[in-house]
VEXTORRO-140488 format. One line per field, with one value per residue (C-alpha): x, y, z. Coordinates in Angstrom, 3 decimals. Last residue first. Example, Ala and Ser with C-alpha at 12.3 -4.5 7.8 and 13.67 -1.06 7.14 Angstrom:
BEGIN
xx = (13.670:12.300)
yy = (-1.060:-4.500)
zz = (7.140:7.800)
***
This chain:
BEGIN
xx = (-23.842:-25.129:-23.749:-26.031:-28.376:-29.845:-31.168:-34.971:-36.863:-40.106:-42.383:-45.408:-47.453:-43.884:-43.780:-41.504:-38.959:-35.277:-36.347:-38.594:-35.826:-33.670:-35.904:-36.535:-32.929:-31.843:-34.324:-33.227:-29.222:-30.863:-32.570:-29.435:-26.629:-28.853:-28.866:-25.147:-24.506:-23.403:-19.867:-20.048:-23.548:-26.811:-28.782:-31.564:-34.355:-37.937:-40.181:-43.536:-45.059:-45.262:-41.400:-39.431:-35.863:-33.182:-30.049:-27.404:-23.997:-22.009:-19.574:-17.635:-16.036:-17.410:-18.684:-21.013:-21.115:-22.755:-22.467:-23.597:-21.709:-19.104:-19.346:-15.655:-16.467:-14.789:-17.255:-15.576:-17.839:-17.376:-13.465:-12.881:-14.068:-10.911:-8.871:-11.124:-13.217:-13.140:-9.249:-8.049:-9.101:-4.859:-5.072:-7.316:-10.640:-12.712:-14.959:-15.539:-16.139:-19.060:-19.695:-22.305:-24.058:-23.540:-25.731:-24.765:-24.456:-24.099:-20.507:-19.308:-16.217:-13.325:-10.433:-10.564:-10.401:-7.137:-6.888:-8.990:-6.386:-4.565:-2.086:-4.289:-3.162:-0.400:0.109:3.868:3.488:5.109:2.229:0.853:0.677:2.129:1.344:2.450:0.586:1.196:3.322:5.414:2.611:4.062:5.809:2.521:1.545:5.470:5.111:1.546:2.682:0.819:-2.770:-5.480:-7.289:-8.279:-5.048:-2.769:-3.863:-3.906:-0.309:0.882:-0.640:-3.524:-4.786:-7.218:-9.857:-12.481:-10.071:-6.609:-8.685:-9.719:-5.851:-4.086:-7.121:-6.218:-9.340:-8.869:-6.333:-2.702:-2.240:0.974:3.630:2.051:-1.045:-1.924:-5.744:-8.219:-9.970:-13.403:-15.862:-18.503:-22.047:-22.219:-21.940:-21.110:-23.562:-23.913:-27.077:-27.288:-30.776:-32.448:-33.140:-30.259:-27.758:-24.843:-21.525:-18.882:-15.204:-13.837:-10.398:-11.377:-15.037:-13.206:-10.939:-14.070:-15.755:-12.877:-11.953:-15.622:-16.216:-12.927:-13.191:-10.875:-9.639:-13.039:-12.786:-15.939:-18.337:-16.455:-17.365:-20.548:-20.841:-20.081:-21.520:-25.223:-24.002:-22.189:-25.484:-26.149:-26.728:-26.958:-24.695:-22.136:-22.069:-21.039:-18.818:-16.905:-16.614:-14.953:-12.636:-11.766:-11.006:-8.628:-7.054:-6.593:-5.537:-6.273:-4.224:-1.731:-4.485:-4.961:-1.418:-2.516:-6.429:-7.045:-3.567:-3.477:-6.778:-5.998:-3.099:-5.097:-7.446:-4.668:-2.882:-6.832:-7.200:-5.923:-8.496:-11.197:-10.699:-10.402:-13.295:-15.728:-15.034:-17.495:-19.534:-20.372:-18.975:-20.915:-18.501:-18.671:-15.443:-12.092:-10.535:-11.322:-13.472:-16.130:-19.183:-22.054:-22.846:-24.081:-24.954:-26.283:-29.593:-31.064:-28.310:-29.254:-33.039:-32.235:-30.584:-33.530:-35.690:-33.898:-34.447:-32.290:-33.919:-31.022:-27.759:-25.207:-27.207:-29.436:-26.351:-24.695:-28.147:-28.600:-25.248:-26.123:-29.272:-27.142:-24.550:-21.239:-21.748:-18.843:-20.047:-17.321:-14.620:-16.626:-16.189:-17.621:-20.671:-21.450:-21.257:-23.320:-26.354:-26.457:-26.793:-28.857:-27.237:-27.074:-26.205:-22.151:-19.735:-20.652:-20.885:-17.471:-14.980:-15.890:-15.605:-12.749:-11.161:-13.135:-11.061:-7.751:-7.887:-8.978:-6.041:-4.017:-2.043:1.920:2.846:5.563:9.580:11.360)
yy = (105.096:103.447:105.378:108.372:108.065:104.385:102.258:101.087:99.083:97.503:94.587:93.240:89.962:87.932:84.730:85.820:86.828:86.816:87.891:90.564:91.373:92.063:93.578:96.375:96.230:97.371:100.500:101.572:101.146:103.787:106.043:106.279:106.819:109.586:110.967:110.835:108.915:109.375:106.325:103.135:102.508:100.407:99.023:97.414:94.813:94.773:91.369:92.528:89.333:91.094:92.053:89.222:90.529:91.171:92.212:95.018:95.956:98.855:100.773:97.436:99.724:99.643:103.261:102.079:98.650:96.867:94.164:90.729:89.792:87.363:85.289:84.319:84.138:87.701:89.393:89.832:92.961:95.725:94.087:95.102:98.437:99.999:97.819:99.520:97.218:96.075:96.181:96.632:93.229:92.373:88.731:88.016:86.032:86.563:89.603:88.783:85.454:86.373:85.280:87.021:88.347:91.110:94.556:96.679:100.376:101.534:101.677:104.609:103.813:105.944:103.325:102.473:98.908:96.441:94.824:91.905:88.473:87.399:85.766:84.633:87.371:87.532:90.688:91.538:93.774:97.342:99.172:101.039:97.465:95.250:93.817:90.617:88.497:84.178:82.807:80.796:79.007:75.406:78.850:79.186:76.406:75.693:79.763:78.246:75.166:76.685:75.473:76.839:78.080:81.997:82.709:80.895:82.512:85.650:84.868:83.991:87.910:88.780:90.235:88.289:87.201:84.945:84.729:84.380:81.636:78.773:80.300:78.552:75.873:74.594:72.710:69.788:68.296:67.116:69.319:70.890:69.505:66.940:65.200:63.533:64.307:62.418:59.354:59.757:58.458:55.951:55.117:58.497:62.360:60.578:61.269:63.804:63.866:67.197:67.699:66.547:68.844:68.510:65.756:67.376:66.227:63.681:64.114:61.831:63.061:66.045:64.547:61.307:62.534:64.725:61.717:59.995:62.519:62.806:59.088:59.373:55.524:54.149:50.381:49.285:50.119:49.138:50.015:53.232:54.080:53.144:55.156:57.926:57.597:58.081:61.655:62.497:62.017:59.522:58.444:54.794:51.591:54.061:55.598:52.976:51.363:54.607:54.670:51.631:52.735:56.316:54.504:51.387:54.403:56.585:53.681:54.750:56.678:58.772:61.573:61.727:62.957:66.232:66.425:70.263:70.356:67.045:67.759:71.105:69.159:66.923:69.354:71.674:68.701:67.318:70.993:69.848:66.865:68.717:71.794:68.999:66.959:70.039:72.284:70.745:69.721:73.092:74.078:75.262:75.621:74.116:75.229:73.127:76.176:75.890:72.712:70.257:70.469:71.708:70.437:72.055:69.627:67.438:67.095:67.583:70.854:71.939:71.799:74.000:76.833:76.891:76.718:79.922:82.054:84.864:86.974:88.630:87.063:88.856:89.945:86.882:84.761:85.925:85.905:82.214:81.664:83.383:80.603:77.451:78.421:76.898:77.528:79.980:80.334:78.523:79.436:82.580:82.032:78.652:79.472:81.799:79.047:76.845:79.462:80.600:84.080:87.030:90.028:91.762:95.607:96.510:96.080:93.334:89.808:89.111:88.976:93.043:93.675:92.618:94.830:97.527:97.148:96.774:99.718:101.528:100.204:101.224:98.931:99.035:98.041:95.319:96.972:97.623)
zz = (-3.816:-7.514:-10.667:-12.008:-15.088:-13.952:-16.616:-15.143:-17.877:-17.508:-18.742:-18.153:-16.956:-17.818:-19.468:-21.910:-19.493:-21.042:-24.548:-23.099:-20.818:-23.933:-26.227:-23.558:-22.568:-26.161:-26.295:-22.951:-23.367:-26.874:-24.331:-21.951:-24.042:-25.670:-21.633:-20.811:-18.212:-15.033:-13.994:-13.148:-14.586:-13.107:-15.610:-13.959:-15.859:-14.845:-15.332:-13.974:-12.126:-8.765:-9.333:-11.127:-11.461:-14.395:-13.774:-15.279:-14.998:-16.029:-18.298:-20.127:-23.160:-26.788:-27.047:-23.947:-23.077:-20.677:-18.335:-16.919:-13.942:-13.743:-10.148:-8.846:-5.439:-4.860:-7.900:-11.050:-12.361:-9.708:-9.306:-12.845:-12.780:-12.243:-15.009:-17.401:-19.649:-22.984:-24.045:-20.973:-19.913:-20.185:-19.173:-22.006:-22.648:-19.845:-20.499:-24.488:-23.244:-21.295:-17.700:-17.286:-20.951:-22.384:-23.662:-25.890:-26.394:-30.472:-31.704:-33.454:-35.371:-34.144:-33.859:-37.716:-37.426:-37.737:-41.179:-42.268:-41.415:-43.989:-41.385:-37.955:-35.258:-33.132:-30.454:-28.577:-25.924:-26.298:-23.789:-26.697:-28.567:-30.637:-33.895:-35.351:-38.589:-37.695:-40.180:-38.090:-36.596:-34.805:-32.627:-31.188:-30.084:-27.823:-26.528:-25.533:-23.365:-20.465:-21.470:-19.378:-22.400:-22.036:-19.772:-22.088:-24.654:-23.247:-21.876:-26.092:-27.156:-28.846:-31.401:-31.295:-29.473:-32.369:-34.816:-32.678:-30.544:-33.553:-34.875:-31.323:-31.571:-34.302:-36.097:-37.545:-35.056:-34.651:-31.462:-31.592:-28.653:-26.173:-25.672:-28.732:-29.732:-28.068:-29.437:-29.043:-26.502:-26.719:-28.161:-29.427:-28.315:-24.659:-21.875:-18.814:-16.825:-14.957:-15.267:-18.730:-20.782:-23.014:-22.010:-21.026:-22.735:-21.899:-23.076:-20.615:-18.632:-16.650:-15.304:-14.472:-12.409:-11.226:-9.873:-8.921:-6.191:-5.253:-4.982:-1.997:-1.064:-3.443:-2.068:-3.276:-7.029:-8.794:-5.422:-5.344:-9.250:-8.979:-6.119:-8.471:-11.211:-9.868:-8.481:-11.729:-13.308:-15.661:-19.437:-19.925:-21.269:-22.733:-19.629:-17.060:-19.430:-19.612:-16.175:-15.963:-18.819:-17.296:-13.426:-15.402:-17.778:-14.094:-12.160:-8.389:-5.530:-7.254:-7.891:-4.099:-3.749:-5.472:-6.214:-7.233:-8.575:-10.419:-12.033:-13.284:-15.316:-16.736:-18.137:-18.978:-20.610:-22.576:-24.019:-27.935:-27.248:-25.943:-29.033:-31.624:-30.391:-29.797:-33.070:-35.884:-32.854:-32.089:-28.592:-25.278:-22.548:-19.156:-17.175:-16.681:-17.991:-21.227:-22.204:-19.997:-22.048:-23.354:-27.166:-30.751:-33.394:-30.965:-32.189:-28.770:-28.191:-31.764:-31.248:-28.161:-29.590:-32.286:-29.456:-27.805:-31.197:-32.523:-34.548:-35.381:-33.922:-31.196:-28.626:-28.314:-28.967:-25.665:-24.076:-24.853:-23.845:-19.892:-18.818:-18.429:-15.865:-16.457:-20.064:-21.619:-25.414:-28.126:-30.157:-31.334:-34.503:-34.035:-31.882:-34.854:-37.595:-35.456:-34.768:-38.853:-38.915:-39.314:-38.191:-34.638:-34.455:-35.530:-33.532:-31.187:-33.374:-30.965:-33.843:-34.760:-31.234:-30.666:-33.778:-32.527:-29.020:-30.689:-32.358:-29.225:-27.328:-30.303:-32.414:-33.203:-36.216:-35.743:-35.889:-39.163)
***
């Protein structure tokens, strides 16, 4: 007997069920969320405190930041080589388990200059440098030359060192970047299945999954998936309309009925739930994918109608108003557009509290 196969709709509810967006935001505990949802993409500061905005009730940004100071929750260097923010709980087994990727995206950004300095002589001088004060890539790095003469590309060292230290930000504080203690942790072993607490092959199948081994891949940076994945031989297997083998975590809550209403949402740029698969499909139309991925790699913030990625949206400062656009990829329909309306009025209030006023403009017809 074959795997079941899963609809594309299916699948989609099922996403959004892992990704707080199914059903309207609950109360919930900050950490436990960031955890489920193996991690918030970071690079820009501002777009996580949306993506828990529209996923917790009553979600508060100083509550966000008393966990950053406390350092219960962290930003740093994770998937991709991109700033993610990660509870603490999760952070040294997903940075060690991530440590070939990170390597490895070193080596092709840097090629030959890579072979030019001690990498364990470059990460322990640097680590001196830290543990003795928090500092900004930009005060490492001439500390770095003046250590190691011979090297005189502070750039190349700078982000050698960036890929193989598991530094955070400090909160509120520029761009200095610290250890969570006096020093770092020992990283997980390099090769085969990472011997961690958390696994990061089922840390990903509950937050994204279904999924299959290239969305894995895709979502970590790590190629040696096939090698993760077969350390799970238990793991539940769908596949799809398109005959694509799916994993899940076994025991998992069975796939959603594909026909559960789902209220319009609004997401945050560079969201996860956008990013996370090599097949977007699932949340948003292979068409509109270039209308949200911008050519220098900027990730819009979107929303969704009946589950689906149907438009973007921005927020602007207009003599002191704070207004936030919807602007749709295709007419619609005009409930869609009162209850987009009732979100994004919570929203930009969220976003602008500051703001003399407040207004909403969601577009009924797509932009020329």
């Amino acid at each position: 007997m074959g795997h079941p196969v899963l609809t594309a709709r299916q699948i989609n509810r099922t996403l959004l069920a892992r990704q707080f967006l199914l059903q309207p935001p609950q109360p919930a505990a900050i950490p436990d969320v960031v955890d489920a949802l193996a991690g918030l993409q970071a690079q820009q500061a501002r777009p996580p405190f949306v993506g828990l905005w529209t996923r917790i009730a009553n979600f508060r940004r100083e509550d966000l930041h008393d966990l950053l100071a406390a350092r219960t929750v962290v930003r740093a260097t994770a998937m991709r080589g991109t700033l993610h923010l990660l509870t603490m709980r999760q952070y040294p087994a997903f940075r060690g388990a991530l440590q070939p990727a990170l390597s490895s995206g070193m080596q092709s950004i840097l090629k030959d200059r890579a072979a030019t300095f001690d990498l364990a002589r470059l990460t322990s001088e640097a680590s001196r440098i830290i543990a003795r004060k928090p500092c900004t890539f930009a005060e490492l790095r001439p500390q770095l030359t003046a250590a190691f003469p011979d090297l005189s590309d502070e750039r190349a060292l700078g982000f050698a060192v960036r890929m193989h230290l598991p530094l955070v930000t400090v909160p509120d504080a520029g761009n200095l970047w610290a250890f969570t203690g006096d020093s770092p942790f020992e990283l997980a072993p390099r090769a085969g299945k990472p011997k961690v607490e958390t696994d990061i092959v089922l840390a990903y199948l509950r937050a994204f999954g279904p999924a299959t081994i290239a969305d894995f891949q895709s979502w970590s940076g790590l190629k040696s998936g096939k090698v993760l994945f077969a350390a799970h031989p238990d793991l539940t297997r769908y596949r799809d309309e398109k005959k694509r083998e799916l994993f899940d975590v076994p025991g998992a809550a069975p796939m959603l009925d594909p026909d559960i209403e789902v209220a319009p949402r609004f997401v945050a740029a560079f969201d996860n739930l956008i990013l996370s698969h090599v097949d977007r499909s699932r949340i948003i139309a292979d068409e509109y994918r270039p209308r949200v991925v911008t050519k220098n790699l900027q990730v819009l913030p979107t929303f969704l109608v009946d589950g689906f990625v149907a438009g973007t949206w921005q927020t602007a400062i207009v003599k002191k108003q704070a207004v936030l656009t919807a602007t749709p990829f295709a007419k619609l329909a005009k409930k869609v557009q009162k209850q987009l309306a009732h979100e994004a009025e919570g929203l930009v209030r969220f976003m602008e509290p500051e703001a003399a006023g407040y207004q909403v403009d969601i577009k009924l017809e797509p932009a020329e």
